[in-house]
N, C-alpha and C positions, 0 to 999 in steps of 0.2 A: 612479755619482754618489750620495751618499750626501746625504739631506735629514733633519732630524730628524724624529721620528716624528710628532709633532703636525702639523708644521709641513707634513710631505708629504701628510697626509692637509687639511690647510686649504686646499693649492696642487689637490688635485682636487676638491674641492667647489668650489674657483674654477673648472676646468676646466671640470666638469660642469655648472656654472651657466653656465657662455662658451655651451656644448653645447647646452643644452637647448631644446627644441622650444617657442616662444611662441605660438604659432597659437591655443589653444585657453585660452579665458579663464581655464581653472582652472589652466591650468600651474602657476602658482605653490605653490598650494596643494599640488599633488601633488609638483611638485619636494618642497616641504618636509619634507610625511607621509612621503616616502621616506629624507630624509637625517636623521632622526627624531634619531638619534642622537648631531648635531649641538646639540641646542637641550636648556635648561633641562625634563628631565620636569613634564609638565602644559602646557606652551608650545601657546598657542593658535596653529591655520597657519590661521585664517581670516581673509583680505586682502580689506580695500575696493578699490573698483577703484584710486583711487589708489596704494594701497601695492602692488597688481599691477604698476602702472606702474614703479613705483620699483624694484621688483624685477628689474625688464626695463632700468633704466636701470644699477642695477648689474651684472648681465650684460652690458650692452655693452660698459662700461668695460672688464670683464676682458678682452674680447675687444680692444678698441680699444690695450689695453697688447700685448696679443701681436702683433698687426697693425703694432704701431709700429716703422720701419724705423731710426730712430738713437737715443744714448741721450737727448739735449732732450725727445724726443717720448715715450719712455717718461718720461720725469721726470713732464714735463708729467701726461698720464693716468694715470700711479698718482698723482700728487698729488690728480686730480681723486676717483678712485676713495678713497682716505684721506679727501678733506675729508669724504666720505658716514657714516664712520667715528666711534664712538663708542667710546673704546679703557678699558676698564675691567675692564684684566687681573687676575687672580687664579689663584691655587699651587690644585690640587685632585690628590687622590689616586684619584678617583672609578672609575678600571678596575683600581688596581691600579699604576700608574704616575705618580711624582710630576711634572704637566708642569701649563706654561698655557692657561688659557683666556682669551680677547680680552675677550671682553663680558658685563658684568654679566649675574648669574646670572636677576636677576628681570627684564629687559631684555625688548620684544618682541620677534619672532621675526623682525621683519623689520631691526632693529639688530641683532641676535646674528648672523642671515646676511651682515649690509652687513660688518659690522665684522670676523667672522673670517673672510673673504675675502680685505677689504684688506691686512687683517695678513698672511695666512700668503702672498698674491701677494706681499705688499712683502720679506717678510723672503728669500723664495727669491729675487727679482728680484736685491737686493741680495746676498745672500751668494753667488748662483751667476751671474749675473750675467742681463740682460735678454734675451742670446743665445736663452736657454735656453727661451723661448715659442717657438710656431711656429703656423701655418698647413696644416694637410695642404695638400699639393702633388697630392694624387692628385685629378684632373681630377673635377668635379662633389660634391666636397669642400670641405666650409671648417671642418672639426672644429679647434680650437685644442685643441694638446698642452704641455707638457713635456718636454723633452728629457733622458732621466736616462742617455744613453751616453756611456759614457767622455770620443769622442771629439769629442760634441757635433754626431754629423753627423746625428740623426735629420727625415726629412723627411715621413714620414704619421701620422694619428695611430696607427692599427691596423697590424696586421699584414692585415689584410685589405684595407685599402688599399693598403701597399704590392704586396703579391702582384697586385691588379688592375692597378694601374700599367704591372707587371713584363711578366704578362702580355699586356695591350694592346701595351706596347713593342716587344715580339718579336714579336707579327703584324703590327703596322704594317712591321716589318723584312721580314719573309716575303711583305711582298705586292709591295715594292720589290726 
C-alpha cells in the first residue's frame, strides 16, 4: 500500500504519538526534541503543564480513532481530533522535495504537532480507508499501527509481537 510521502511519515508521528509513554511529566517535551524534524527550526518544545495535557489529549484522540470499531465512530473522533486542528497549509521545497506542510510555519509547537497529526491521520483514514488503524492483538499489547499490506490483514504492530504471539500459540498447543 502505497501512502504519500509526507503524508505516511504525518500518519507515524500520529502513530508514535497514539504510542508514546505519558507516565513521566516531561514526555511531551522529549516526544517533541525527538521528532525535531517535524517542527519550524528554532520551535520552542517547552510545555506548561497544561499544553502537556493537551498534548496527551491529542494522543488519545489518535488512539480513540484507531480503537473505533464502525465508520459513525471514526467520523465522530477524527472530527473531534480536526476540531483540535489549526490547518494553515503551505508548498515548501525544504528537503529537496516539493510537498505540504499543515501548520503555519511560525505556529507553536504544540498547533504544528495537533495540526499535522490530524491532517496526515485524516487524509490516510480517508484515502485508504479507517480499516487501516489497528490495535496489536498480541496479548499485553495495545501499540496502535497502520496497516500498509496489500491485503489488509495486519494484526500486531511489530514483528516482535507477532512472533511472541506465534510462539505462545504453539506451546499453549503442545501442552494440550
Amino acid at each position: 500500500m502505497d501512502y504519500d510521502t509526507y503524508g505516511s511519515s504525518a500518519i507515524e508521528l500520529a502513530i508514535e504519538l497514539a504510542n508514546v509513554e505519558r507516565a513521566d511529566p516531561e514526555w511531551a517535551r522529549a516526544f517533541l526534541s525527538s521528532h525535531s524534524e517535524w517542527f519550524t527550526p528554532g520551535t520552542s518544545y517547552e510545555l506548561s503543564p497544561g499544553e502537556t495535557h493537551r498534548a496527551g489529549t491529542t494522543a488519545a484522540l489518535v488512539r480513540d480513532v484507531a480503537l473505533a470499531e464502525t465508520q459513525d465512530d471514526v467520523v465522530l473522533r477524527l472530527n473531534e481530533l480536526l476540531a483540535l486542528a489549526r490547518p494553515r497549509p503551505y508548498a515548501t521545497d525544504h528537503d529537496g522535495e516539493l510537498h505540504l506542510h499543515y501548520a503555519r510555519e511560525d505556529a507553536p509547537v504544540l498547533e504544528q504537532l495537533t495540526t499535522t497529526v490530524a491532517m496526515g491521520l485524516s487524509q490516510v483514514v480517508i484515502q485508504h480507508g479507517w480499516q487501516r488503524l489497528g490495535v496489536c492483538s498480541a496479548e499485553g499489547c495495545d501499540n496502535v499501527y497502520i496497516d500498509t499490506s496489500r491485503n489488509a490483514s495486519r494484526r500486531y504492530c511489530s514483528n516482535t509481537c507477532a512472533s511472541r504471539s506465534t510462539v505462545a500459540a504453539y506451546r499453549a498447543r503442545q501442552k494440550t
